[in-house]
N, C-alpha and C positions, 0 to 999 in steps of 0.2 A: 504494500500500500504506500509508505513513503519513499521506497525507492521509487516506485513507478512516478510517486510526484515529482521527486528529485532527477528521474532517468540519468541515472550515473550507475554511511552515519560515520647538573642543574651549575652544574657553577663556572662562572666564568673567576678566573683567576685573579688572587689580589695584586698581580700585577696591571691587570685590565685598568681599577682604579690608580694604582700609580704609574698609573699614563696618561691620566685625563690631565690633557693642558688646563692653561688658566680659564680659556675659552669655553671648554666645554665644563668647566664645574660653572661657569656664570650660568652657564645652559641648564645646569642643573638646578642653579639658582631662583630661574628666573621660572621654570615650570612647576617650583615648589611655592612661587607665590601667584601662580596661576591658579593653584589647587589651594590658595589659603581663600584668593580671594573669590571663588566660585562657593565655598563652604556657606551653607544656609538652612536656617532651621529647618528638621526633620517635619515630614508631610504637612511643609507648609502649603496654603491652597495655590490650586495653579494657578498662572497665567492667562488669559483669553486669549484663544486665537494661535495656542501652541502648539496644536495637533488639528488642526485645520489643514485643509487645502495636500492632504497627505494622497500617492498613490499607491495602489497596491502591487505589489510585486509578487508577488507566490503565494498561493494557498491551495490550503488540504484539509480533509474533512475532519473531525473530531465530533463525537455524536454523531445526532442529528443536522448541526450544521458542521461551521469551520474555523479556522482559526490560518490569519494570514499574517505575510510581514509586510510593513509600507513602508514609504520615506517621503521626505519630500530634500531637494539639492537646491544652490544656486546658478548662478548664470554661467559659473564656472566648473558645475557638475561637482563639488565641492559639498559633503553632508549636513544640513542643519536641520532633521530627525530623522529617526530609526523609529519604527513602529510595529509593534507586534498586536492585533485585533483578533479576539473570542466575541463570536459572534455571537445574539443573542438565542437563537437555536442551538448551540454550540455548550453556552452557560445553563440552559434548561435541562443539558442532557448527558453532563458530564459520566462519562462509565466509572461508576463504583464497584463494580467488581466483573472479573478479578483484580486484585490491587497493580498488578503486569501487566502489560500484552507480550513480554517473553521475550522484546528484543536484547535486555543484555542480563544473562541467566549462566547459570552454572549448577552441573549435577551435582553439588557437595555431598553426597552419599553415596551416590553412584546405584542408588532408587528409584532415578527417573526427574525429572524436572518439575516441581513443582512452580505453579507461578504466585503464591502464596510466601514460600521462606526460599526459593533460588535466584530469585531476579533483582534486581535495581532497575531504575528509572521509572519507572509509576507506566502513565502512555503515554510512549514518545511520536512528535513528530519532528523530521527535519526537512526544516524550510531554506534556500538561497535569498540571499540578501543583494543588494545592486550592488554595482560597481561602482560606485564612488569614488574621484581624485583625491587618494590621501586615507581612502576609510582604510583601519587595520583589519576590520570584523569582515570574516570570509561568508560566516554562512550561521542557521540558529540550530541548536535543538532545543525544543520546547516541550516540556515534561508536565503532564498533568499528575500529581502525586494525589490522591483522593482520600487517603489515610495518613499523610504526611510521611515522615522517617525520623530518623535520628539525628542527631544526638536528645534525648529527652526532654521535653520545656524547652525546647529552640526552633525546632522544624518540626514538630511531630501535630501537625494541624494540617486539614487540606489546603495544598497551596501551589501555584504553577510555578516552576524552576524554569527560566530563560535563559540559557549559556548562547554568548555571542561569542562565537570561536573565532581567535586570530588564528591558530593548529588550521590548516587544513581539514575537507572531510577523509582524503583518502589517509591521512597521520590518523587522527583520529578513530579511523579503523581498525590502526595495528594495532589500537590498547584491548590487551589482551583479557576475557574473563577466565577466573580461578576462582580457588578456597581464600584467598585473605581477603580481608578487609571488606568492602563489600561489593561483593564474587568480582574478583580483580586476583588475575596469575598475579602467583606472590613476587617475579621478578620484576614485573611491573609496575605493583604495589609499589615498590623501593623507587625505581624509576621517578615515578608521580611527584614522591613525596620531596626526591631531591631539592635540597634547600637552593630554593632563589637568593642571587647575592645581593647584597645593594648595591647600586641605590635601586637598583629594581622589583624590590619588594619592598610590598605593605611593613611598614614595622611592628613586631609584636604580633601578628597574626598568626592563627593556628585553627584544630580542629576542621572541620568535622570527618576531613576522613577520603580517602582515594574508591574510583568506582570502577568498574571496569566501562570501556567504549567513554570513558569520559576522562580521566586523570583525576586528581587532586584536586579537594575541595579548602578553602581556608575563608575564616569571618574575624573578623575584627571583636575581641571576647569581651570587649568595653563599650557595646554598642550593641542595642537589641537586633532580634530576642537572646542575643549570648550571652549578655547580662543580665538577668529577668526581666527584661524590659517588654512592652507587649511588642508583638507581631506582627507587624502593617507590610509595608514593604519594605524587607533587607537586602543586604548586598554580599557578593560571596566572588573574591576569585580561582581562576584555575591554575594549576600548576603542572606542568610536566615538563621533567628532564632537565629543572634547574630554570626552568621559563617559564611566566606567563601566560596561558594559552585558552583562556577565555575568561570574561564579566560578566557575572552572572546574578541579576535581579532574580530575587525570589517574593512573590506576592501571596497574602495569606486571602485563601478565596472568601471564607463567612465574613475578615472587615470589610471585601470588596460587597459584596451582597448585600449585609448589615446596614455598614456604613456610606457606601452608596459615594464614595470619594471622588475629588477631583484635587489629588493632594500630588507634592513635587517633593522630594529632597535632594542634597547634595549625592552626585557621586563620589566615592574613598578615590582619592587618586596615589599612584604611586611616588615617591620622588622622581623619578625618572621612566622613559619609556627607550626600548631597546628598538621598535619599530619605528621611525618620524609620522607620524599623520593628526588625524582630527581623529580627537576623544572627545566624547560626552561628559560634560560635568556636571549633567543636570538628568533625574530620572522622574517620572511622573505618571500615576495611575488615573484614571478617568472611567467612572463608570458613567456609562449611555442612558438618558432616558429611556432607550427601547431596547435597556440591557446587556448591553454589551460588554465591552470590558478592552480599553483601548491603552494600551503599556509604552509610555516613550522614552526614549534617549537623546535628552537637547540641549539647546548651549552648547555646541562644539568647540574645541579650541584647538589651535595647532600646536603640539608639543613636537622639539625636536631630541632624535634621541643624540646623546653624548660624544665624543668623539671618542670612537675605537670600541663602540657599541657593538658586538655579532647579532646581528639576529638571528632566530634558530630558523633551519634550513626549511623549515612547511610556516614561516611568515609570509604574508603576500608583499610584494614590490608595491609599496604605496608611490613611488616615484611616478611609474605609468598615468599617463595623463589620457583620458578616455571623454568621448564626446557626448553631451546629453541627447538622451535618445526618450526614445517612450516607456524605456523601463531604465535609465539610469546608462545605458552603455554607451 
């Protein structure tokens, strides 16, 4: 089903830093006060007029209806929103069970697969994102979790997980399912977890844990729900192989429902980024009078990475300069 929509799912050395000229620590400088001064109260209400005028890009069914990605560019084909849309057929009809649909599973018994205690990822789908001048994000998977997960009192509520992969889909493929952690081959486990150096990691972040077809999960433990804080929409990145490799909003479905939001917060930014392009430092949920449930990524800014930065080898070339089309190409 989502391949047919798709028709195709750590360290760099402390020599690295004592090589960064003067130029490039200002670089680092100067994107660390990008990320001070985008920082803005948690689900403050939105904006008007921020997720207007978006078009759609890719969609695939979920329930009864769908769940798609949009954007909208400027005149330079250049990002200023990402959009992921749960339609309101879609919201009325979310599958509660099985808690799986089985795409990333392991026989940990070797009794057969259950999709009850062998799987992760709730129901996945994986959608293509445009091609954007400068975007780093390749492509989505969008995970409905209907029972939520783990770690306990953090994610364990129904909630949809967004991973915006800069990994490639075909890297992405090679992460391998096993018995560790959760069902991730345990060499890859290790993999996942490899520590990001800086300045290109989060500081102080940890938990909740590596997957398999996904990598490494980490949340900011000062900052709900990992703190007991409540559960609106959090933020979570990815790691594999000592990199970065996807941002990932995660949205709690009964406040969307409940609370019926049209709420914004800051995106976590890193000190630094190893890819140059437009990052979002603004995230914002909006639920639709006719029920929908519309997720975006806005305020882009252009971060450059450092001098003598590697990107890992499945980053995309954000340098390509691509012309606007009817879908972003």
């Amino acid at each position: 089903m989502r391949r047919a929509a798709l028709r195709s799912r750590w360290p760099l050395g402390l020599a690295l830093l004592l090589a960064l000229t003067v130029s490039s620590v200002s670089a680092v400088e100067s994107t660390r006060s990008q990320a001070s001064a985008a920082t803005a109260a948690e689900d403050a209400p939105a904006g008007s007029g921020s997720a207007q005028s978006l078009r759609s890009f890719n969609k695939v069914s979920l329930g009864d209806g769908f769940v798609e990605t949009l954007y909208s560019a400027d005149s330079a084909n250049q990002p200023q929103v990402l959009a992921v849309r749960v339609d309101a057929a879609a919201m009325n009809s979310l599958p509660m069970s099985p808690v799986h649909d089985g795409q990333t599973c392991f026989d940990k018994d070797g009794d057969g697969i259950s999709l009850e205690t062998d799987c992760a990822s709730g129901h996945e789908r994986d959608l293509w994102l445009p091609k954007l001048n400068g975007l780093p994000f390749q492509w989505l998977m969008f995970d409905w979790q209907a029972h939520g997960h783990g770690p306990s009192h953090v994610f364990d509520k129904p909630h949809f997980d967004m991973h915006f992969f800069i990994q490639d889909f075909t890297a992405r493929n090679r992460i391998r399912t096993g018995p560790c952690n959760l069902v991730i081959n345990c060499d890859d486990d290790a993999k996942a977890k490899k520590t990001v150096p800086a300045p290109f990691a989060p500081e102080g972040w940890g938990m909740p844990g590596a997957a398999g077809r996904m990598g490494n999960h980490i949340v900011d433990p000062n900052a709900a729900p990992a703190n007991g804080g409540p559960f609106t929409q959090a933020f979570a990145y990815g790691t594999w192989d000592g990199h970065i490799s996807f941002w990932e909003p995660v949205i709690n479905k009964d406040w969307v429902v409940t609370e019926k939001p049209s709420a914004c917060r800051s995106v976590p930014q890193t000190p630094a980024v190893e890819v140059t392009g437009f990052y979002p430092t603004q995230m914002c949920t909006r639920y639709g009078a006719n029920g929908d449930l519309t997720f975006t990524l806005e305020k882009f800014v252009k971060r450059t990475a450092p001098a003598g930065a590697q990107p890992p080898s499945w980053a995309p070339d954000t340098s390509r300069t691509t012309k606007p089309g009817p879908h972003g190409h």
